[in-house]
PDBQT receptor file of N, H, CA, C and O in Angstrom, charges set to zero:
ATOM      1  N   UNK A   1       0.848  -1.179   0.000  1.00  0.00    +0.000 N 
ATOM      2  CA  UNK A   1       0.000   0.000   0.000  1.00  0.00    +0.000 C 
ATOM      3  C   UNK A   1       0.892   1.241   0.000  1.00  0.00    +0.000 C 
ATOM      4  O   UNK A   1       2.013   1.060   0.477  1.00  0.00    +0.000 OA
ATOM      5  N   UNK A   2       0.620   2.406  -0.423  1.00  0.00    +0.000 N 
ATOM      6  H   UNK A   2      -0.290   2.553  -0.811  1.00  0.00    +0.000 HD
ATOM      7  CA  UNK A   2       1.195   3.514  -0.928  1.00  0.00    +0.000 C 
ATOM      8  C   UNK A   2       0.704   4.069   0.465  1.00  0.00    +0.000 C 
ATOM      9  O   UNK A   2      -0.296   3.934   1.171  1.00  0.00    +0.000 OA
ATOM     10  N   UNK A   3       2.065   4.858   0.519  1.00  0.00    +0.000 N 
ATOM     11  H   UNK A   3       2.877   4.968  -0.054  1.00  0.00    +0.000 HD
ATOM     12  CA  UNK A   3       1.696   6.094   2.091  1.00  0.00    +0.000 C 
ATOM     13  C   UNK A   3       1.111   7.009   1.104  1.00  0.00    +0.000 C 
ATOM     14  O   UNK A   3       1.531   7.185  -0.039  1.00  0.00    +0.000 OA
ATOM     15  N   UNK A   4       0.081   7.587   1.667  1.00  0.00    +0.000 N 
ATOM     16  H   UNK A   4      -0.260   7.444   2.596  1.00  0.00    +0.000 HD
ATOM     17  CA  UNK A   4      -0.492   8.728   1.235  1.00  0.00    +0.000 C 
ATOM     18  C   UNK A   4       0.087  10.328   1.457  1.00  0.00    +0.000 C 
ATOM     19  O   UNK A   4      -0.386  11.341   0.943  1.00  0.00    +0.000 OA
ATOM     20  N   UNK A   5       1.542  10.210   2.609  1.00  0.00    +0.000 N 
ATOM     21  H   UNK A   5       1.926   9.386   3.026  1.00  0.00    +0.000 HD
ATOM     22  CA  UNK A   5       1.813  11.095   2.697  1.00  0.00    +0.000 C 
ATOM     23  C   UNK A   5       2.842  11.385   1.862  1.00  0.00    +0.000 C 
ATOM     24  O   UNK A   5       2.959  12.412   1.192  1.00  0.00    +0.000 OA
ATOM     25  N   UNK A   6       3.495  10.578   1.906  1.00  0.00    +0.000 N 
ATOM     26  H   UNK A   6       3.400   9.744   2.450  1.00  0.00    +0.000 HD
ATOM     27  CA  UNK A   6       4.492  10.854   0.667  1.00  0.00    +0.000 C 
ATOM     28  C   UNK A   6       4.252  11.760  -0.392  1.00  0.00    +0.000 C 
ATOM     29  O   UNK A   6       5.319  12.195  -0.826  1.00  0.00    +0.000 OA
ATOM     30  N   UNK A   7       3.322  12.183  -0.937  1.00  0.00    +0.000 N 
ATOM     31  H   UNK A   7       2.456  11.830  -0.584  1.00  0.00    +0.000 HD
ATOM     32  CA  UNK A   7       2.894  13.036  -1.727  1.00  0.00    +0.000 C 
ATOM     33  C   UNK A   7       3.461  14.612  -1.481  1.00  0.00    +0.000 C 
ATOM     34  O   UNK A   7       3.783  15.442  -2.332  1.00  0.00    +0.000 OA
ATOM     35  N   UNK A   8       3.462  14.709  -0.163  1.00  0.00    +0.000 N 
ATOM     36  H   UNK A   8       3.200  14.035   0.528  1.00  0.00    +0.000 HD
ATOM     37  CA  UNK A   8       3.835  16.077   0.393  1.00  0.00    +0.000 C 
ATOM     38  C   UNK A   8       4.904  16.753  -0.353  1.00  0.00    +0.000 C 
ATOM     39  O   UNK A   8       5.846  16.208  -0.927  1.00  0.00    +0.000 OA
ATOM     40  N   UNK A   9       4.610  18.166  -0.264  1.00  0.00    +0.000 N 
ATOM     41  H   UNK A   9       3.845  18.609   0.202  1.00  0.00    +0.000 HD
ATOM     42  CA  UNK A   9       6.027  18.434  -1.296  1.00  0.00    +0.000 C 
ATOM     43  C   UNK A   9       7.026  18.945  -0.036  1.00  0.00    +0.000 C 
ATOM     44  O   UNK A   9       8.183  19.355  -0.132  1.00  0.00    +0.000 OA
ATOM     45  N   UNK A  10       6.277  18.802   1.065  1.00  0.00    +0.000 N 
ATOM     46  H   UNK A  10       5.337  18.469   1.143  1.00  0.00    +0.000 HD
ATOM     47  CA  UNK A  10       7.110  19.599   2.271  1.00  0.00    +0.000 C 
ATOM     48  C   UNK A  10       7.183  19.212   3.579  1.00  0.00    +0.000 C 
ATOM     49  O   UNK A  10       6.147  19.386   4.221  1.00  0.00    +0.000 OA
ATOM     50  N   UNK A  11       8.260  18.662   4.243  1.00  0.00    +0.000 N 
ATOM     51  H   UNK A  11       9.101  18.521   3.721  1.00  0.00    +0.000 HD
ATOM     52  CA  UNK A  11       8.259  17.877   5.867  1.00  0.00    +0.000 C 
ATOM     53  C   UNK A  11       8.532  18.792   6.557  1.00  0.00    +0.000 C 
ATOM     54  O   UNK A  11       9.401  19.577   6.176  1.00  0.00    +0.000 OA
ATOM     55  N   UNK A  12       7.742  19.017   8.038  1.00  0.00    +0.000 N 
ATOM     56  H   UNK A  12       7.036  18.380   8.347  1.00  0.00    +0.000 HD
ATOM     57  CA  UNK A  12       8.580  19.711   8.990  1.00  0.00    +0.000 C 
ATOM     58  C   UNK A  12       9.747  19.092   9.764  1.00  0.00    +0.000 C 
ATOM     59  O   UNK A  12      10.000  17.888   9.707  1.00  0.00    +0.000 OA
ATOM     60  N   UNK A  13      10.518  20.063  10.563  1.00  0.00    +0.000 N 
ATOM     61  H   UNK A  13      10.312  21.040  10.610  1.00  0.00    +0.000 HD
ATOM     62  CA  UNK A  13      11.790  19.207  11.189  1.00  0.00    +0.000 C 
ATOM     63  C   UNK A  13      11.079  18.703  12.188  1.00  0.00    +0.000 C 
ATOM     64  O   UNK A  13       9.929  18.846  12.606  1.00  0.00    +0.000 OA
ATOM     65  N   UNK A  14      12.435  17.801  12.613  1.00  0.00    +0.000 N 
ATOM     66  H   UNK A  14      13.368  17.684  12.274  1.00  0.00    +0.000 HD
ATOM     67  CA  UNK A  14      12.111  16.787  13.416  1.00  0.00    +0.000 C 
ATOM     68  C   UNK A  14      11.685  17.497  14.795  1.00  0.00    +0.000 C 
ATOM     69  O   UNK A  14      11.733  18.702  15.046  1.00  0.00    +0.000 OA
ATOM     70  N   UNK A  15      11.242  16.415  15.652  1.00  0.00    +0.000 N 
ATOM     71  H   UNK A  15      11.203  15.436  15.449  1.00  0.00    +0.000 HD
ATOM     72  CA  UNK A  15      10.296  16.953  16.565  1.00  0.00    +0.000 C 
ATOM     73  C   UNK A  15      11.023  15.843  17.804  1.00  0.00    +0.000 C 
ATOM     74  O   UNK A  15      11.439  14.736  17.463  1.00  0.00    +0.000 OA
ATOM     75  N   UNK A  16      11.097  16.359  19.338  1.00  0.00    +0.000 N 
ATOM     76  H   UNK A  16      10.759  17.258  19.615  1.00  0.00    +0.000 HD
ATOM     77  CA  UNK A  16      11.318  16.084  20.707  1.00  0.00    +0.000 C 
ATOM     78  C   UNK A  16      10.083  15.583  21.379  1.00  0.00    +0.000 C 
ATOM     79  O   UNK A  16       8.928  15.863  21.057  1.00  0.00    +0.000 OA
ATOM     80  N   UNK A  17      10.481  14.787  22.378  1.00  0.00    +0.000 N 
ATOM     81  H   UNK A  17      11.419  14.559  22.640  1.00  0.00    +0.000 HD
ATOM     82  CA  UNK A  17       8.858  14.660  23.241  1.00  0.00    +0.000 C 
ATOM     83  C   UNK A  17       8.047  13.811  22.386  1.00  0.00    +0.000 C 
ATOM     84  O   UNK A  17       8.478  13.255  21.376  1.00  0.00    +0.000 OA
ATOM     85  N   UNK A  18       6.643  13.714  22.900  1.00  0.00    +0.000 N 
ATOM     86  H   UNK A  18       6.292  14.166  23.721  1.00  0.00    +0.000 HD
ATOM     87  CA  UNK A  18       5.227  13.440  22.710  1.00  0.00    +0.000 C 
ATOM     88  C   UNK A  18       4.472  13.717  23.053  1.00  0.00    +0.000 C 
ATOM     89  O   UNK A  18       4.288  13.944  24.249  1.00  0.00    +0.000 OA
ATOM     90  N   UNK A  19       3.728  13.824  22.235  1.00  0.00    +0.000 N 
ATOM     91  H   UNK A  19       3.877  13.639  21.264  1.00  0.00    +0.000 HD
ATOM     92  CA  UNK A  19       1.951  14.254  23.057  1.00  0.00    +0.000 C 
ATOM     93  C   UNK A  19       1.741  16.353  22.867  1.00  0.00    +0.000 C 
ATOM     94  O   UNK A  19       1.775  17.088  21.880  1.00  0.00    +0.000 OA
ATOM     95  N   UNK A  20       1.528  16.632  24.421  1.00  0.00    +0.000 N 
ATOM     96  H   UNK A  20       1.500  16.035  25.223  1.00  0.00    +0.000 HD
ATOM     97  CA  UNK A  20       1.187  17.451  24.716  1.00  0.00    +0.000 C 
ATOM     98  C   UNK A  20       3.225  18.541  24.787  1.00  0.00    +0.000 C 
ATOM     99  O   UNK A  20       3.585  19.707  24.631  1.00  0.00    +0.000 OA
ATOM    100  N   UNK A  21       3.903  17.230  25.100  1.00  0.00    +0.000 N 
ATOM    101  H   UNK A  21       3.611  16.282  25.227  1.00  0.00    +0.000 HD
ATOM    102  CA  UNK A  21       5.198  17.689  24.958  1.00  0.00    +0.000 C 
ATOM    103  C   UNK A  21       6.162  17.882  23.756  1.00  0.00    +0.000 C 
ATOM    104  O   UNK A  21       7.250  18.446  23.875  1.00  0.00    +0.000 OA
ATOM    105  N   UNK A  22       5.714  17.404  22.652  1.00  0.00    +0.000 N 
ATOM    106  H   UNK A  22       4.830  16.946  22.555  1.00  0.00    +0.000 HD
ATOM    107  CA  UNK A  22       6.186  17.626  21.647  1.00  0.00    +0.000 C 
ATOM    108  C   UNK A  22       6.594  19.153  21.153  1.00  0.00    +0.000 C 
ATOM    109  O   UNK A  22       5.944  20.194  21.249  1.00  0.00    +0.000 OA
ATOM    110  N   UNK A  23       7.652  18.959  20.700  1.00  0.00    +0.000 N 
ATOM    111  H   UNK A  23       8.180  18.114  20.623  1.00  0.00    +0.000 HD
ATOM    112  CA  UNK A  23       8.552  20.574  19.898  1.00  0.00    +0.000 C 
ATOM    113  C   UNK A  23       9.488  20.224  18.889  1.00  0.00    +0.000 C 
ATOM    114  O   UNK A  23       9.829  19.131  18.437  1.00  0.00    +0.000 OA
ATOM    115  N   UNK A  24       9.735  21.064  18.706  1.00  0.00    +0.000 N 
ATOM    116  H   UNK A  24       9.458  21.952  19.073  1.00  0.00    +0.000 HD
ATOM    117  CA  UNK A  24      10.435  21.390  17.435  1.00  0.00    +0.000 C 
ATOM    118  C   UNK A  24      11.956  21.076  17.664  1.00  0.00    +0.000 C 
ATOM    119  O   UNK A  24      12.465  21.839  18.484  1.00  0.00    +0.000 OA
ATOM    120  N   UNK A  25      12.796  20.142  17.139  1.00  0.00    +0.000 N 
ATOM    121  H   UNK A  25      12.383  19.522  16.472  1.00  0.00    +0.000 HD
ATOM    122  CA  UNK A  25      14.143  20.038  17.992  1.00  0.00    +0.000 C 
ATOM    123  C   UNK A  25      15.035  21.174  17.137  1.00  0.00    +0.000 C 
ATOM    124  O   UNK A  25      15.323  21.184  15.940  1.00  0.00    +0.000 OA
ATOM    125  N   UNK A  26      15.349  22.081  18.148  1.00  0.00    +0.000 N 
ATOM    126  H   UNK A  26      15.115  22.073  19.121  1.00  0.00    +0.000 HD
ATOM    127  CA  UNK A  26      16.310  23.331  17.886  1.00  0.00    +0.000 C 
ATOM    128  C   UNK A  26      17.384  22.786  17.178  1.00  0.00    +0.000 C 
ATOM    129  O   UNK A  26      17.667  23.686  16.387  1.00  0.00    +0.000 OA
ATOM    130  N   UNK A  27      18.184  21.821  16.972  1.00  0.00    +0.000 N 
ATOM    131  H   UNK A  27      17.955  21.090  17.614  1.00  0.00    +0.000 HD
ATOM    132  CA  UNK A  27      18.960  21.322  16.677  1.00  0.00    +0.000 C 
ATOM    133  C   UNK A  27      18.791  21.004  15.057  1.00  0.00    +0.000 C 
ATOM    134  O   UNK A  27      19.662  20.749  14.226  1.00  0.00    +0.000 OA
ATOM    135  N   UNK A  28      17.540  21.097  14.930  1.00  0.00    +0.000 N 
ATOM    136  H   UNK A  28      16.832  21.304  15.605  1.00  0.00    +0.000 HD
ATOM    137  CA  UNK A  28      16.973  20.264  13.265  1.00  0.00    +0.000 C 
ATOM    138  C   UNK A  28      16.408  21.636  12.688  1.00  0.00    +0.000 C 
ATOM    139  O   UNK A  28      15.925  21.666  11.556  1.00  0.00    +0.000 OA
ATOM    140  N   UNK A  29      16.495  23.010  13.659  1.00  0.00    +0.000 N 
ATOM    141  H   UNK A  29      16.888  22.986  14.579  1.00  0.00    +0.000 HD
ATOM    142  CA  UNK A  29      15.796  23.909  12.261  1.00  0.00    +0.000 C 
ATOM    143  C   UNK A  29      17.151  24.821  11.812  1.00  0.00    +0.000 C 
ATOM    144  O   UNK A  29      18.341  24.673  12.089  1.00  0.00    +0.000 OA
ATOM    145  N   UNK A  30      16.525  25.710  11.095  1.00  0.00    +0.000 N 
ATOM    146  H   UNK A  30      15.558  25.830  10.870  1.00  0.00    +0.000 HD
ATOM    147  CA  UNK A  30      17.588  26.884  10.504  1.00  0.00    +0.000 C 
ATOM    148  C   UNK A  30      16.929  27.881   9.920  1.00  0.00    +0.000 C 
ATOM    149  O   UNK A  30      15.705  27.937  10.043  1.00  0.00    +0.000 OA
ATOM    150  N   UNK A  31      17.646  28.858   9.168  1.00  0.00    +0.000 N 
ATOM    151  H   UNK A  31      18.640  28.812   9.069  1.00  0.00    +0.000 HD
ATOM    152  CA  UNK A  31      17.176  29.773   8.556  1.00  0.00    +0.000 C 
ATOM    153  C   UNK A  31      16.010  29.630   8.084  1.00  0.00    +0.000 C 
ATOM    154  O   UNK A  31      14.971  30.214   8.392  1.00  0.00    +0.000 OA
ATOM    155  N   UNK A  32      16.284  28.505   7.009  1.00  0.00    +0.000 N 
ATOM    156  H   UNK A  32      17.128  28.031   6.759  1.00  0.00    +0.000 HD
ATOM    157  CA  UNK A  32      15.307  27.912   6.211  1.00  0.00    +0.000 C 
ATOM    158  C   UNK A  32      13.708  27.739   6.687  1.00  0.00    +0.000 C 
ATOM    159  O   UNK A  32      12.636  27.836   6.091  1.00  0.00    +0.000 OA
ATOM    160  N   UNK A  33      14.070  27.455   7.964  1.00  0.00    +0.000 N 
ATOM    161  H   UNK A  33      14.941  27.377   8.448  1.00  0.00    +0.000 HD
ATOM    162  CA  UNK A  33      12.425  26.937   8.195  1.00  0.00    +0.000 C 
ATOM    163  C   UNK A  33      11.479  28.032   8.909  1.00  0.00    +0.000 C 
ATOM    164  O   UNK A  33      10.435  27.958   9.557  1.00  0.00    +0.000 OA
ATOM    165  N   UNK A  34      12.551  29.363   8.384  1.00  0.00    +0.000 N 
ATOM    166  H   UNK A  34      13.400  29.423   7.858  1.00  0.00    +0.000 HD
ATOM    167  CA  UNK A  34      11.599  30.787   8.926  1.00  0.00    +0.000 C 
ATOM    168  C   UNK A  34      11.800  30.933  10.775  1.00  0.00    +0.000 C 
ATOM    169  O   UNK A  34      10.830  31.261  11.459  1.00  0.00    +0.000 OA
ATOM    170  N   UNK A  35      12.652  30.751  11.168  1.00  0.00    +0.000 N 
ATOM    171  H   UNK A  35      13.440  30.484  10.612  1.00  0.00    +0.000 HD
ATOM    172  CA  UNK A  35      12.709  30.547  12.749  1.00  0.00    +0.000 C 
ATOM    173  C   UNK A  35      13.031  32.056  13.338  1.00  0.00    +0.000 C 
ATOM    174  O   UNK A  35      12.727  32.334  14.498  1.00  0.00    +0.000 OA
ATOM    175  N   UNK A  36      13.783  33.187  12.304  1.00  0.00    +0.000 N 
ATOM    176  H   UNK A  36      14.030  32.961  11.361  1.00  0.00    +0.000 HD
ATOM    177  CA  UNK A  36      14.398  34.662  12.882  1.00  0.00    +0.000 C 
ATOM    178  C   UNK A  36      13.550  35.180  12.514  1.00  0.00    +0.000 C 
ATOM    179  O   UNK A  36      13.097  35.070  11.374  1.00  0.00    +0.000 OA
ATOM    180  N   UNK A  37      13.048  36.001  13.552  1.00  0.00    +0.000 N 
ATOM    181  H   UNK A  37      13.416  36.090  14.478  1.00  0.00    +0.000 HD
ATOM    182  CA  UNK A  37      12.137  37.034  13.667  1.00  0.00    +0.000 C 
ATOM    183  C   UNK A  37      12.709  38.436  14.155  1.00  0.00    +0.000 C 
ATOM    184  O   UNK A  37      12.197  39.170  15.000  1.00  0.00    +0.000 OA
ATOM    185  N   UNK A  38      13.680  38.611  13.564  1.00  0.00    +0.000 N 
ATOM    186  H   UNK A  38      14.096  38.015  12.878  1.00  0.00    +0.000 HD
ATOM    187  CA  UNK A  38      14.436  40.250  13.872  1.00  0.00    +0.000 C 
ATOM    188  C   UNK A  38      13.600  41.174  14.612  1.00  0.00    +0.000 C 
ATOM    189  O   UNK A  38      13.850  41.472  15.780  1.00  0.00    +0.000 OA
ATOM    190  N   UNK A  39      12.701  41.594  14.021  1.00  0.00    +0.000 N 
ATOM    191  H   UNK A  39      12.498  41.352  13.072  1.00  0.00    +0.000 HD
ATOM    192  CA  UNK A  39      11.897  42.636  14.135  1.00  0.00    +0.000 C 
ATOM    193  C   UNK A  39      10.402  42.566  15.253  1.00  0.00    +0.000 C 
ATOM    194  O   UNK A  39       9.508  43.404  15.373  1.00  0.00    +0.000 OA
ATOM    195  N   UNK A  40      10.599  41.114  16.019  1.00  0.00    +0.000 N 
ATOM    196  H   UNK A  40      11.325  40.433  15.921  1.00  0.00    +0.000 HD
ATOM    197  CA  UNK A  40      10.035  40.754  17.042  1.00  0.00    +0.000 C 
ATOM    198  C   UNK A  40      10.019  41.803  18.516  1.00  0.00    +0.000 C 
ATOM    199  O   UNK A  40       8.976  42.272  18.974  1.00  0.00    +0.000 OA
ATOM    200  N   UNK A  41      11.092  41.985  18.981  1.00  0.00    +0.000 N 
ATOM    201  H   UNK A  41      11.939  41.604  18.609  1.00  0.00    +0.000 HD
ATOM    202  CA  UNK A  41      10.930  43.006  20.330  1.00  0.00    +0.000 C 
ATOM    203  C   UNK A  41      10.262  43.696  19.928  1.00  0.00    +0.000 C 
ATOM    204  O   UNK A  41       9.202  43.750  20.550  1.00  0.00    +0.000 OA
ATOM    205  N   UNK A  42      10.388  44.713  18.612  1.00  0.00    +0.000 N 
ATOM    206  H   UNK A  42      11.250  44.669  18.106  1.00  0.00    +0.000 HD
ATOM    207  CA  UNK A  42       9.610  45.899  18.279  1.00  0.00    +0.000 C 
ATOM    208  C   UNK A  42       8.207  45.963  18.295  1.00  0.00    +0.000 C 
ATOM    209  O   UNK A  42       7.350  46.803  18.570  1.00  0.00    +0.000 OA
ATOM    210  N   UNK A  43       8.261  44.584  17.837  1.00  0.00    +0.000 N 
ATOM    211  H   UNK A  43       8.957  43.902  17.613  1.00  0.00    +0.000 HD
ATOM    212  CA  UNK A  43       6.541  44.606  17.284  1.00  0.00    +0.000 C 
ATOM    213  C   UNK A  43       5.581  44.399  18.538  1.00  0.00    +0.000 C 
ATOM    214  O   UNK A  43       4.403  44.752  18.602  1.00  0.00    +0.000 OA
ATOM    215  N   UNK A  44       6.402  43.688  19.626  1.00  0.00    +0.000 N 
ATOM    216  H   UNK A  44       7.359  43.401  19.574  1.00  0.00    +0.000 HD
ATOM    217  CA  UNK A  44       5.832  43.549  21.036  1.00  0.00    +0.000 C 
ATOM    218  C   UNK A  44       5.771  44.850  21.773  1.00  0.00    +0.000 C 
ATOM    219  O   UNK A  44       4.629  45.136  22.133  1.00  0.00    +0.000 OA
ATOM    220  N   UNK A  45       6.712  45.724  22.095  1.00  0.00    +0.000 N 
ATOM    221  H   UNK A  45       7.640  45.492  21.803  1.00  0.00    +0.000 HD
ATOM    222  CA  UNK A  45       6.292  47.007  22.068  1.00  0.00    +0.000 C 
ATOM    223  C   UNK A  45       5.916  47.771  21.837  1.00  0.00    +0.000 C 
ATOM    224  O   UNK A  45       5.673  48.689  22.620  1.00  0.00    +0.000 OA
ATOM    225  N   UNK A  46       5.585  47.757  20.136  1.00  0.00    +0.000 N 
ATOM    226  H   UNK A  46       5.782  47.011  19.500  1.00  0.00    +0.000 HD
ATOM    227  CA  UNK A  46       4.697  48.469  19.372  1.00  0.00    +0.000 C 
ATOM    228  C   UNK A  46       2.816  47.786  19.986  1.00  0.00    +0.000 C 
ATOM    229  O   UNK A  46       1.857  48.529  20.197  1.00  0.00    +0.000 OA
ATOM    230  N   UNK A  47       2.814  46.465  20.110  1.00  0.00    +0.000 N 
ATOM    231  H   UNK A  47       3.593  45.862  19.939  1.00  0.00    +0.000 HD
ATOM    232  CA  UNK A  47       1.366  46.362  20.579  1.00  0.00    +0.000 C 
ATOM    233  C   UNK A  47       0.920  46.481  22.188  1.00  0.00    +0.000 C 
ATOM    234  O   UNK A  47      -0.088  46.903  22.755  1.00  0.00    +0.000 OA
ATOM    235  N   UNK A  48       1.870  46.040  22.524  1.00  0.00    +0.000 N 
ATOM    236  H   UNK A  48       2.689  45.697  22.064  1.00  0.00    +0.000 HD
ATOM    237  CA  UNK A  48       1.315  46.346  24.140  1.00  0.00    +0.000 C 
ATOM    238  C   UNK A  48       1.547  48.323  24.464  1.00  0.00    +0.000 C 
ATOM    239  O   UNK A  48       0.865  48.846  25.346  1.00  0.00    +0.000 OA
ATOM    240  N   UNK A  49       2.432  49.072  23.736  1.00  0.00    +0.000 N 
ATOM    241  H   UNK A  49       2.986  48.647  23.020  1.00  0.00    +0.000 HD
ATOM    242  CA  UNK A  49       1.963  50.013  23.573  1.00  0.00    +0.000 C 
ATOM    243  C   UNK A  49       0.155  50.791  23.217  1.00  0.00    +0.000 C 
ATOM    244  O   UNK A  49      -0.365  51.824  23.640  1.00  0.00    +0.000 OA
ATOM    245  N   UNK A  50      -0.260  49.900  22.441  1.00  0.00    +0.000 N 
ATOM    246  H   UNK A  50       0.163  49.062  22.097  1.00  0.00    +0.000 HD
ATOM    247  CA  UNK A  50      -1.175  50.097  21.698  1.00  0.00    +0.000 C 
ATOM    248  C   UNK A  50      -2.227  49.659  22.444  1.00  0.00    +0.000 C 
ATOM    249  O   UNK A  50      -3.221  50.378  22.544  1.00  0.00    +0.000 OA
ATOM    250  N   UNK A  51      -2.164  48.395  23.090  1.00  0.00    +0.000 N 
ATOM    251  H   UNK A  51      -1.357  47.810  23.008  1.00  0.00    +0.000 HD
ATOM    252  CA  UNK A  51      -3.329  48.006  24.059  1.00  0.00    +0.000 C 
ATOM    253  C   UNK A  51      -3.265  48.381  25.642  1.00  0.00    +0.000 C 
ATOM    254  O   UNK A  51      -4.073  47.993  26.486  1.00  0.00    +0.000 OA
ATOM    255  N   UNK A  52      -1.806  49.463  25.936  1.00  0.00    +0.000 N 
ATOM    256  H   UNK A  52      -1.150  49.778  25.250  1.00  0.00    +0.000 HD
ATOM    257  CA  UNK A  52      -1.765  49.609  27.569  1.00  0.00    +0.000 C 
ATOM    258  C   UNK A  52      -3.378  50.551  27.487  1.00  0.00    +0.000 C 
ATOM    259  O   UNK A  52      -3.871  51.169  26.543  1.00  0.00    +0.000 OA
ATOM    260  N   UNK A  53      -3.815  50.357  28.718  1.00  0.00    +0.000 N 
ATOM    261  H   UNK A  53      -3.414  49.855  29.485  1.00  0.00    +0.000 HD
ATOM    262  CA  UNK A  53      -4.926  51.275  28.878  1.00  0.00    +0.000 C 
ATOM    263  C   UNK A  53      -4.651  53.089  29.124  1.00  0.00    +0.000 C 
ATOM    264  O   UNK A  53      -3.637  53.498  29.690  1.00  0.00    +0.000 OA
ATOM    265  N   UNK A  54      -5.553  53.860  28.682  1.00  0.00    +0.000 N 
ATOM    266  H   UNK A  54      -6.377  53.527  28.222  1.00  0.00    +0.000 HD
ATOM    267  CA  UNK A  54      -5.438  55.272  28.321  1.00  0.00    +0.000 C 
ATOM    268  C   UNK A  54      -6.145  55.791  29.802  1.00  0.00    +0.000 C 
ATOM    269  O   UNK A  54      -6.848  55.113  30.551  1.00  0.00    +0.000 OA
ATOM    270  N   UNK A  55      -5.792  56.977  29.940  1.00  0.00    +0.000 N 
ATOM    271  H   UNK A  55      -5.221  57.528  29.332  1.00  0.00    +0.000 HD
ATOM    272  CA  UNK A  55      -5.893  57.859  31.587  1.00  0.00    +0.000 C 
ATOM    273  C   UNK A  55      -7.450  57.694  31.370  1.00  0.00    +0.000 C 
ATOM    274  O   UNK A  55      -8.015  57.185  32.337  1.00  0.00    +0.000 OA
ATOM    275  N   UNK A  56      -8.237  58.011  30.330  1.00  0.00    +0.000 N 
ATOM    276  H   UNK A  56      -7.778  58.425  29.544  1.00  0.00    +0.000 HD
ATOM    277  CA  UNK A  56      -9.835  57.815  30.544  1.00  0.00    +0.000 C 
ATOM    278  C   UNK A  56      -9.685  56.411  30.440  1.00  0.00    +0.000 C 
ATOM    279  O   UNK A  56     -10.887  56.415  30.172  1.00  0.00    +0.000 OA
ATOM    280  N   UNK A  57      -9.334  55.054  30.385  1.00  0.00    +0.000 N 
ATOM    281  H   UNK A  57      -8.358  55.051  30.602  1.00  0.00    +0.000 HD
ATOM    282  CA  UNK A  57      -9.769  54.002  30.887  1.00  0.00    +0.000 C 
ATOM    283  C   UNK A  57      -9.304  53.967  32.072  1.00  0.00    +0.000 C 
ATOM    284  O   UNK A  57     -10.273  53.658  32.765  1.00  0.00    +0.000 OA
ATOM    285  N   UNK A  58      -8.349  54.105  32.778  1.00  0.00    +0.000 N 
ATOM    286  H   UNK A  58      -7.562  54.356  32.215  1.00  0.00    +0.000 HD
ATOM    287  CA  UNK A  58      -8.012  54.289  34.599  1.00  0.00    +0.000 C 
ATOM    288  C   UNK A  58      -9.306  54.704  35.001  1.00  0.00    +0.000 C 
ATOM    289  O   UNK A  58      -9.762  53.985  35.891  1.00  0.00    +0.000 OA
ATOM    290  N   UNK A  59      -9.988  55.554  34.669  1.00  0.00    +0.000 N 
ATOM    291  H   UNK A  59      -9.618  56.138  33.947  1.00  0.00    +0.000 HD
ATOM    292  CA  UNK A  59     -10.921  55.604  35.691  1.00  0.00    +0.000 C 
ATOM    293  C   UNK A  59     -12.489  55.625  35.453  1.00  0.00    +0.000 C 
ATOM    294  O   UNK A  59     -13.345  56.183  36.140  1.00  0.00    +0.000 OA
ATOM    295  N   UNK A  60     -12.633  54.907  34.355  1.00  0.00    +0.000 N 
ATOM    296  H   UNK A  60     -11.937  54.454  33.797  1.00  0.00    +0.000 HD
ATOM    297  CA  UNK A  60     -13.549  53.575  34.448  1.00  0.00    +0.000 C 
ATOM    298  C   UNK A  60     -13.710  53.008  35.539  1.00  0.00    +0.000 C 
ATOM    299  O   UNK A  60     -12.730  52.802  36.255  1.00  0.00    +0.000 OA
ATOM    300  N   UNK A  61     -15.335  52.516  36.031  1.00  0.00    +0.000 N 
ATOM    301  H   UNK A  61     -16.130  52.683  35.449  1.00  0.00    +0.000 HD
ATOM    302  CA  UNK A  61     -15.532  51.382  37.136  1.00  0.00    +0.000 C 
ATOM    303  C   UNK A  61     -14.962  50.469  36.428  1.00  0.00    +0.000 C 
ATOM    304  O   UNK A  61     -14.645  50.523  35.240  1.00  0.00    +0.000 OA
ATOM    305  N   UNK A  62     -14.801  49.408  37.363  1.00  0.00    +0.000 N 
ATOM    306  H   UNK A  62     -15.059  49.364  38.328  1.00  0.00    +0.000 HD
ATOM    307  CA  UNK A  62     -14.266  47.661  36.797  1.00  0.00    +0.000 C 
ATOM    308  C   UNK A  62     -15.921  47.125  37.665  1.00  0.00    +0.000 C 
ATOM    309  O   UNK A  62     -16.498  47.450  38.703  1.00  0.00    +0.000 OA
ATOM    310  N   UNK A  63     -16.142  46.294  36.691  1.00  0.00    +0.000 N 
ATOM    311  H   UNK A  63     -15.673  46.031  35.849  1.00  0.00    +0.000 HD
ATOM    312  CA  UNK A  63     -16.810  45.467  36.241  1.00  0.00    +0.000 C 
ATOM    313  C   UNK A  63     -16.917  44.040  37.503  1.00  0.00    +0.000 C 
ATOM    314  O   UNK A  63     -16.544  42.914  37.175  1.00  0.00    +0.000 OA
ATOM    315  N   UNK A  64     -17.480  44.340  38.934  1.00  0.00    +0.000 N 
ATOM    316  H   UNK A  64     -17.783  45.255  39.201  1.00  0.00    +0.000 HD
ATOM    317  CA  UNK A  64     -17.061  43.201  39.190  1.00  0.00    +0.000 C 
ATOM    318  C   UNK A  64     -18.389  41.566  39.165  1.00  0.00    +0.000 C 
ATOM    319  O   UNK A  64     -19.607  41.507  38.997  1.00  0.00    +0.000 OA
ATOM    320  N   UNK A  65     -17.431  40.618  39.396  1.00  0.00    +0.000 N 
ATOM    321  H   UNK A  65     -16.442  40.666  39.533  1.00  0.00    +0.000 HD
ATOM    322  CA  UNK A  65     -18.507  39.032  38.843  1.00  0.00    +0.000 C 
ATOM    323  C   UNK A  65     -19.629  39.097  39.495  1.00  0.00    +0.000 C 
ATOM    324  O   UNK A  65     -20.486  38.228  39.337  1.00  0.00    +0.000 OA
TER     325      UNK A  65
């Protein structure tokens, strides 16, 4: 019987663990598999900038359960 996956034109790297523990083994990626994100710190400061709350939300009631 023919694997059906074989067809794939594309494998991910190999993988650590099982289950719920499974990852990506650092050891098996590279450039290639898109892993550098340069421009990451920025973009995290650029949004939590964007979502910190503004002096008219400070003093908003909160909402309690």
């Amino acid at each position: 019987m023919v694997d059906p996956l074989d067809k794939a034109t594309s494998k991910g790297p190999a993988t650590l663990g099982e289950g719920c523990l499974s990852r990506y083994d650092p050891d098996d990626l590279s450039a290639e598999d898109g892993t550098e994100f340069p421009g990451a710190a920025e973009l995290w400061e650029q949004l939590q900038e964007e979502s910190a709350p503004t002096a008219v939300d400070a003093n908003l009631p909160v909402k309690k359960p």
